[in-house]
BAPA-274524 format. One line per field, with one value per residue (C-alpha): residue number from 1; residue in three letters; chain; x, y, z. Coordinates in steps of 0.05 Angstrom, whole numbers, padded with zeros to 5 digits. Layout:
REM BAPA-274524
resi NUM ...
resn Ala ...
chain A ...
x X ...
y Y ...
z Z ...
REM end
This chain:
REM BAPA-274524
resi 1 2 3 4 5 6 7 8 9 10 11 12 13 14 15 16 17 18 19 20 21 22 23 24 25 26 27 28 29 30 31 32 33 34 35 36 37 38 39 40 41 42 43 44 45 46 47 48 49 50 51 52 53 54 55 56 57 58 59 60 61 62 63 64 65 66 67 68 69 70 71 72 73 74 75 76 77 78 79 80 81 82 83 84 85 86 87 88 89 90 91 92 93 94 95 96 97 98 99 100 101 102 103 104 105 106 107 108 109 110 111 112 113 114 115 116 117 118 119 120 121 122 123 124 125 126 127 128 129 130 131 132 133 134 135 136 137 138 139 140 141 142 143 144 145 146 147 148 149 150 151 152 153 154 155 156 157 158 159 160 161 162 163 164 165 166 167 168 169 170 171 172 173 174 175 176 177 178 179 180 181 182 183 184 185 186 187 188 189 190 191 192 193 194 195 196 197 198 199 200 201 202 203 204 205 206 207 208 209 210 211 212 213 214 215 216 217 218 219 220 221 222 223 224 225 226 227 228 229 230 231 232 233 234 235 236 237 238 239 240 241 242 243 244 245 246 247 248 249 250 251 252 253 254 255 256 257 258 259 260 261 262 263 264 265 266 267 268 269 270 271 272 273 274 275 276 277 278 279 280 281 282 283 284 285 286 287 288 289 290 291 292 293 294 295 296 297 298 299 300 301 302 303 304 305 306 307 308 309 310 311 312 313 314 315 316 317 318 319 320 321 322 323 324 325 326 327 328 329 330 331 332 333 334 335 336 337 338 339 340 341 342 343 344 345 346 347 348 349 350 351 352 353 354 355 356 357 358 359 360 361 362 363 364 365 366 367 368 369 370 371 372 373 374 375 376 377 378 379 380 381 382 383 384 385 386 387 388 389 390 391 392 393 394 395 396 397 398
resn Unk Unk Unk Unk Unk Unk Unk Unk Unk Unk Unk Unk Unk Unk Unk Unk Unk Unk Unk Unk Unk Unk Unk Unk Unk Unk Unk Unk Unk Unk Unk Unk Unk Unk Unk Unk Unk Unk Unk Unk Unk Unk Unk Unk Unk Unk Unk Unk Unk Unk Unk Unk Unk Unk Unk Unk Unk Unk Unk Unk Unk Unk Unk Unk Unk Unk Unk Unk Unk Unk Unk Unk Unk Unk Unk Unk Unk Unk Unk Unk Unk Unk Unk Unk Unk Unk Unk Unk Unk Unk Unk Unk Unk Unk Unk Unk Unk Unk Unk Unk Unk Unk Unk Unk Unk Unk Unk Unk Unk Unk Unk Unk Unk Unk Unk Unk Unk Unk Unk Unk Unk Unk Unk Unk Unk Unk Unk Unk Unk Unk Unk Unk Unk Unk Unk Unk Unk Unk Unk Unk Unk Unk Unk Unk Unk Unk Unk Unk Unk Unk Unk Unk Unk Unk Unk Unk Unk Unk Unk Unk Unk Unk Unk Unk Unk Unk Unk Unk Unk Unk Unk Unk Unk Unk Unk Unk Unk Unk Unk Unk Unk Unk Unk Unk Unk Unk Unk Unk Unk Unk Unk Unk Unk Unk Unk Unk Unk Unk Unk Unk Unk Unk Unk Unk Unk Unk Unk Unk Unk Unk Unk Unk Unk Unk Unk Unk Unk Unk Unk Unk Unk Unk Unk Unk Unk Unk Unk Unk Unk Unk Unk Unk Unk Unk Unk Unk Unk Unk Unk Unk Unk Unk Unk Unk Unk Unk Unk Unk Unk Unk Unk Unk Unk Unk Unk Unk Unk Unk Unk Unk Unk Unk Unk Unk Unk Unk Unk Unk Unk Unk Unk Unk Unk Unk Unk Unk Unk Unk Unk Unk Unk Unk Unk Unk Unk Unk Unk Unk Unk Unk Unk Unk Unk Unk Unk Unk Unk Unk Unk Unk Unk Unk Unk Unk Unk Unk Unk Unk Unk Unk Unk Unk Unk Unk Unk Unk Unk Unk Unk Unk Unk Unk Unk Unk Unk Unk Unk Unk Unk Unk Unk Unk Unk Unk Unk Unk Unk Unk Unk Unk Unk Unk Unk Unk Unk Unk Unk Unk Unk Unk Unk Unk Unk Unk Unk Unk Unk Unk Unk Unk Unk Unk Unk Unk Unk Unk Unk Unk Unk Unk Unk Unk Unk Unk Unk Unk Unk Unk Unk Unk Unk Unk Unk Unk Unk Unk Unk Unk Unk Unk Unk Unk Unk Unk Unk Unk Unk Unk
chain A A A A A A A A A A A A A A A A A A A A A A A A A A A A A A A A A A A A A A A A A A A A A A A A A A A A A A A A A A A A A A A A A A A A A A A A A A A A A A A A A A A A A A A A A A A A A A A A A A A A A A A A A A A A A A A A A A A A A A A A A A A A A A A A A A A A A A A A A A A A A A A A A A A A A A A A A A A A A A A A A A A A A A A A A A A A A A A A A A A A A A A A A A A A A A A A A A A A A A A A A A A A A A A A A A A A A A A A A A A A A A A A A A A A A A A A A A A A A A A A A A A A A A A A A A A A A A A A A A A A A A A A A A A A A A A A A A A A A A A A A A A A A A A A A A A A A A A A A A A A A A A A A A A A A A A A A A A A A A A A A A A A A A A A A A A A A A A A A A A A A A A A A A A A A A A A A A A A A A A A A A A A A A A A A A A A A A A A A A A A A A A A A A A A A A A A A A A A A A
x 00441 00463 00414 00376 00415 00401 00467 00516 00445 00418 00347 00301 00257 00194 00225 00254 00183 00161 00215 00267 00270 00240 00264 00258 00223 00173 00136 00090 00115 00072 00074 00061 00099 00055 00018 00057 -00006 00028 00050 00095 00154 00173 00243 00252 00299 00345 00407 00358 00350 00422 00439 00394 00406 00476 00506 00464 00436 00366 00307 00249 00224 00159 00115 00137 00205 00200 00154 00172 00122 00140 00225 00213 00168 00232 00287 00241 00241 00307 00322 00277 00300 00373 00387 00424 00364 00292 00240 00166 00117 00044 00032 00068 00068 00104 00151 00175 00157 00195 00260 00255 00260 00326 00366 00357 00353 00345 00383 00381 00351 00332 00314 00244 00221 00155 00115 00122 00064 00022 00026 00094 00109 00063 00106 00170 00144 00103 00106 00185 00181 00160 00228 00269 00280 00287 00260 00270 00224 00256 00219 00221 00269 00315 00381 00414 00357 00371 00444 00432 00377 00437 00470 00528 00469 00434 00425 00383 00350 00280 00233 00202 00209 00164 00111 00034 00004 00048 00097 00156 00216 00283 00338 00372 00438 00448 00415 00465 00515 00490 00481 00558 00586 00549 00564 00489 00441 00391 00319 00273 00204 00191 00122 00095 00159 00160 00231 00204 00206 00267 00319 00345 00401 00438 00439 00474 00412 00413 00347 00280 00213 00157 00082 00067 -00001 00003 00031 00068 00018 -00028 -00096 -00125 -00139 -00072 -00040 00040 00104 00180 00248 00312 00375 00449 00442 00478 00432 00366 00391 00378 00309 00291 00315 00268 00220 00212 00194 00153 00113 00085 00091 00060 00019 00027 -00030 -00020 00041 00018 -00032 00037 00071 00022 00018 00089 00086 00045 00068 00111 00059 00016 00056 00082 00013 -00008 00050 00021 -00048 -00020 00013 -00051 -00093 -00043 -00043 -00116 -00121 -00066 -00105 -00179 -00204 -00232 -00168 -00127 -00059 -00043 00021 00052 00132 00138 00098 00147 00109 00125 00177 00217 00202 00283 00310 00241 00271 00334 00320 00263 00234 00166 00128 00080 00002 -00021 -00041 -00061 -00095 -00124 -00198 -00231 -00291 -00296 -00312 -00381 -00368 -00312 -00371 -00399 -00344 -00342 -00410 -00411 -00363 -00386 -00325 -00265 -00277 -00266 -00223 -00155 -00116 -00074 -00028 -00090 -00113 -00186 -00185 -00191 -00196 -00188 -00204 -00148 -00192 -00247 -00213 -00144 -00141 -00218 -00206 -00159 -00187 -00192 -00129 -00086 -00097 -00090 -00017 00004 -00027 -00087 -00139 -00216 -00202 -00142 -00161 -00116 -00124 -00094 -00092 -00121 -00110 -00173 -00178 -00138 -00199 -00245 -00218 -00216 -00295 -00311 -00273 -00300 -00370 -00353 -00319 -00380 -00405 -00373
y -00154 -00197 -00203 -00273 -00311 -00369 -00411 -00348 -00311 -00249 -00256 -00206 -00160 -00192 -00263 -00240 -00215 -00278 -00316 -00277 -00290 -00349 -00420 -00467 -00523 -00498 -00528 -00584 -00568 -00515 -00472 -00407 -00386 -00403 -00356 -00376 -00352 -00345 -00294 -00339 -00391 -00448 -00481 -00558 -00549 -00510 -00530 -00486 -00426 -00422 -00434 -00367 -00332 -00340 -00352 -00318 -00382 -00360 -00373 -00339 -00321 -00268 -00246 -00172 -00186 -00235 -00274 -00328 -00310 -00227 -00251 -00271 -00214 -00172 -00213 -00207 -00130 -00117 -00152 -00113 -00052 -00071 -00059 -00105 -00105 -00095 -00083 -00086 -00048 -00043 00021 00070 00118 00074 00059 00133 00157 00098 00114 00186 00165 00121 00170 00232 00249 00314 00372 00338 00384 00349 00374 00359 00386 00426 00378 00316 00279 00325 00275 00271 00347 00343 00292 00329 00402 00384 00322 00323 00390 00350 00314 00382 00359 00417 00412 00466 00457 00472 00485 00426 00434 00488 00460 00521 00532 00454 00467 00528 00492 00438 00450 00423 00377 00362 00288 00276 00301 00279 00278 00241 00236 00233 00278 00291 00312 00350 00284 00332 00295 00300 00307 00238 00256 00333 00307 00267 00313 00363 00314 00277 00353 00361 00286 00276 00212 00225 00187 00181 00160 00130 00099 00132 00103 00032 -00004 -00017 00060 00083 00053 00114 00063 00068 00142 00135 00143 00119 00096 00084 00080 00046 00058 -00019 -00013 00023 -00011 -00070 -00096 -00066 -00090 -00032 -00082 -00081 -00028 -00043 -00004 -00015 00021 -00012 00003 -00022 -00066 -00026 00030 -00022 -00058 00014 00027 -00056 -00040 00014 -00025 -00080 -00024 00023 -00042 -00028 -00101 -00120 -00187 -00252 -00250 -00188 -00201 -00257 -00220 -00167 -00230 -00240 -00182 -00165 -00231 -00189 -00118 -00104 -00125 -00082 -00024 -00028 -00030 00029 00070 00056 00069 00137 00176 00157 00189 00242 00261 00254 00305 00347 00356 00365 00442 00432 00418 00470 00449 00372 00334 00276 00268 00233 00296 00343 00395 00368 00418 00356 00323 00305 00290 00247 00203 00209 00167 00136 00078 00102 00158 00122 00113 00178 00242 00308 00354 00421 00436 00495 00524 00521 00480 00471 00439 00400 00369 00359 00317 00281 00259 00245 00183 00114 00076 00110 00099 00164 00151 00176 00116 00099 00044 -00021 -00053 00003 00068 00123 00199 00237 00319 00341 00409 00366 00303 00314 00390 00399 00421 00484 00541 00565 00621 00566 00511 00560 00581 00502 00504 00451 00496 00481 00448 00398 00335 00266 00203 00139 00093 00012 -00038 -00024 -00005 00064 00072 00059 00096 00159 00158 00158 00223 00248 00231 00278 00324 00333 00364 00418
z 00095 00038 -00025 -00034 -00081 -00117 -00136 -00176 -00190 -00168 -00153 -00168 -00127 -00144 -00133 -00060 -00046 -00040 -00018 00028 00107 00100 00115 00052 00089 00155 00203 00189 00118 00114 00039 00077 00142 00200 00250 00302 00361 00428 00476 00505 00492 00535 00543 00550 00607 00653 00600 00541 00594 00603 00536 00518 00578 00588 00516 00476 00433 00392 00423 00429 00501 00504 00452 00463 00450 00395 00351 00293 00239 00252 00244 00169 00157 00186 00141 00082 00094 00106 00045 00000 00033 00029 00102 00156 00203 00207 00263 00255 00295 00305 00261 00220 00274 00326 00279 00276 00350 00378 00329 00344 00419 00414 00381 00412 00501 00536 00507 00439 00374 00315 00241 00204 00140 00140 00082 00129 00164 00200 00262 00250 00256 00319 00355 00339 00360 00420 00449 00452 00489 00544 00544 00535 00463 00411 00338 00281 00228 00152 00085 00042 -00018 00027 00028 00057 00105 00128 00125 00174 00218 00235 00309 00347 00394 00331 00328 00255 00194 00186 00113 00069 00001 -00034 00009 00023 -00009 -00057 -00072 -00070 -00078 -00037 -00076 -00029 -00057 -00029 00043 00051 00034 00086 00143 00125 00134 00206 00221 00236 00224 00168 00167 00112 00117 00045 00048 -00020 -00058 -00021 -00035 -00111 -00128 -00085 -00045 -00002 00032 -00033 -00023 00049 00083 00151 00166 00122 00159 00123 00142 00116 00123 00061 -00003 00030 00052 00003 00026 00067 00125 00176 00209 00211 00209 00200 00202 00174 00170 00199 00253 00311 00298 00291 00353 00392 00362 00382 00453 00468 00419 00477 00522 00491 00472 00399 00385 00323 00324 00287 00242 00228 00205 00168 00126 00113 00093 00052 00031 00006 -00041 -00096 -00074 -00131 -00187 -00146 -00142 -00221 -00234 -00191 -00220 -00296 -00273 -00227 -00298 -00338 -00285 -00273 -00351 -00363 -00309 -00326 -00394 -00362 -00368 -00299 -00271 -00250 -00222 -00216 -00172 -00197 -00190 -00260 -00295 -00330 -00294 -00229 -00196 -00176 -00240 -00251 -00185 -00192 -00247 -00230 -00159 -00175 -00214 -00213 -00193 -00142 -00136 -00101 -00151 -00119 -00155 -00152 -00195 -00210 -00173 -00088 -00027 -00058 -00121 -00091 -00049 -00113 -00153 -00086 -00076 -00153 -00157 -00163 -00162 -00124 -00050 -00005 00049 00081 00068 00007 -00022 -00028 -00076 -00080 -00104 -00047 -00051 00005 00005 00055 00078 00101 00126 00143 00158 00182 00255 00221 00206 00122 00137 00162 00113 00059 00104 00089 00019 00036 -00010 -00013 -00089 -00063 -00067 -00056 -00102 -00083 -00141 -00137 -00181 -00226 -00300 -00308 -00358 -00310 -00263 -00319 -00323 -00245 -00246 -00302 -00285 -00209 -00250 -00294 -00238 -00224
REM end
């Protein structure tokens, strides 16, 4: 899809944020696009049926297959994503089970990486079984391993880059470079970048799922999803979209309009606010082991900077002690929320062991690295100093 342009002019990011896929004067001459609240679209007369049914002239017919308000939000993702085509869905999760579905049918195998969504992984290794649908699951960072993993019925690579909670990084350049010599698709689910951080596209990636809920729309109060990419491969993933029926609605998609207006002053700020955190901790004696891509100690740390603008808003980090006195630093803080959710505007900190991983037993968290001292912080928008003293105040306490 072409960039917004403005006469000769290349706009910028944060200027297309606020302005692409939308119409420069709307209805009623409304400033903001309008919630356009139907489920379904009327035509004036039999001429405007057979116009859309017959040659293909825009209009919109059924809520499920179409809606105004969610097209800009699509155009105004695409754009910032640099793709041809957009589709939104209700949740990050529809997003990637309906893609996963449109690519691959029985007898297919497909390729994930171990350090992806743990719901993710569980859709791939179970629930496709059901459609005689093989997956092999690789170690994240093994390029020969993914090389090897690749068959002749192998349709994609899946990751994401970076990853939770260890934000390893995917070096975008070698994927692709594996996948060209197989002739497979590759997908990348970059929510913790967001198109402000990393623009896999420009690395030949073939299609880049966004969890919107997250940063986009950067509020902690929708639940929305997107994949983009070129449009032959979109137009698939919308086919089985009308379907499967994940259909986002219109003030939803309002509030991620909304919502994608500030998102790169909110993410430039979380990524500021993210390497304070990550150093202060990285210097605490309490802390034993921290995670940030954009921390020379990161093993990633140069395919990091290399890719990426920023190192995002999520630090993990590992602290001395056990499940007790990570109870403690928990219960201690006054100011970061704890919750499971990341990318708004609050402060959240999740522990994985308790929240994420609590119906596994200790030996197999500890197998995928979730310890008892892991915890999860998902930058805000607050006062990095601020932010600096909560912790240190549940730190404290161990």
């Amino acid at each position: 899809m072409a960039k917004t342009k403005c006469g000769r002019k290349q706009l910028s990011l944060a200027t297309r944020s606020v302005h692409a896929g939308e119409s420069r004067r709307r209805f009623a001459d409304s400033l903001t696009t309008p919630i356009i609240q139907t489920s379904t679209f009327t035509f004036k007369d039999s001429r405007e049926i057979e116009d859309f049914t017959r040659k293909g002239k825009d209009h919109y017919e059924y809520g499920r297959y179409g809606n105004p308000t969610v097209t800009v939000a699509e155009k105004r993702l695409a754009d910032l994503e640099g793709s041809e085509d957009c589709v939104v869905f209700s949740s990050g999760m529809s997003a990637i089970t309906t893609t996963i579905l449109s690519l691959v049918q029985s007898g297919d195998h497909i390729v994930i990486t171990d350090d992806s969504y743990k719901k993710t992984l569980e859709f791939c290794r179970s629930y496709l079984k059901q459609f005689a649908i093989d997956c092999t699951i690789v170690s994240f960072g093994d390029y020969e391993g993914l090389d090897r993993a690749i068959r002749r019925n192998t349709r994609f690579v899946f990751s994401e880059s970076p990853t939770n909670p260890y934000l390893n990084i995917f070096d975008l350049k070698k994927l692709k470079a594996v996948a060209e010599r197989h002739k497979v698709l590759t997908l990348i689910d970059s929510t913790f970048a967001t198109p402000y951080n990393q623009r896999p596209l420009e690395y030949g990636i073939d299609l880049v799922l966004q969890s919107c809920t997250k940063y986009l729309a950067g509020h902690n109060d929708i639940l929305a999803g997107a994949v983009m990419g070129n449009r032959s491969l979109v137009d698939r993933i919308r086919n089985l979209h009308k379907s499967m029926g994940g259909t986002i609605d219109p003030h939803c998609c309002y509030l991620l309009l909304r919502g994608l207006k500030t998102f790169p002053l909110r993410v430039a700020r979380q990524n500021e606010t993210a390497l304070a955190v990550a150093r202060y901790l990285q210097s605490h004696p309490k802390i034993t082991r921290v995670y940030y891509p954009f921390l020379e100690s990161h093993p990633h740390y140069a395919v990091a900077t290399a890719q990426m603008q920023g190192g995002g808003g999520v630090v993990s980090f590992e602290t001395k002690g056990d499940l007790n006195s990570a109870r403690k630093l928990i219960d201690s803080l006054q100011l970061c929320f704890v919750g499971p959710s990341l990318g708004g505007v609050e402060t959240l900190i999740t522990h994985p062991a308790m929240v994420s991983y609590y119906d596994y037993t200790r030996k197999e968290r500890y197998a995928l690295g979730i310890k008892d001292t892991l915890f999860r912080l998902a930058l805000g928008i607050e006062d990095a100093g601020d932010i600096i003293d909560d912790l240190e105040r549940g730190l404290s306490k161990i």
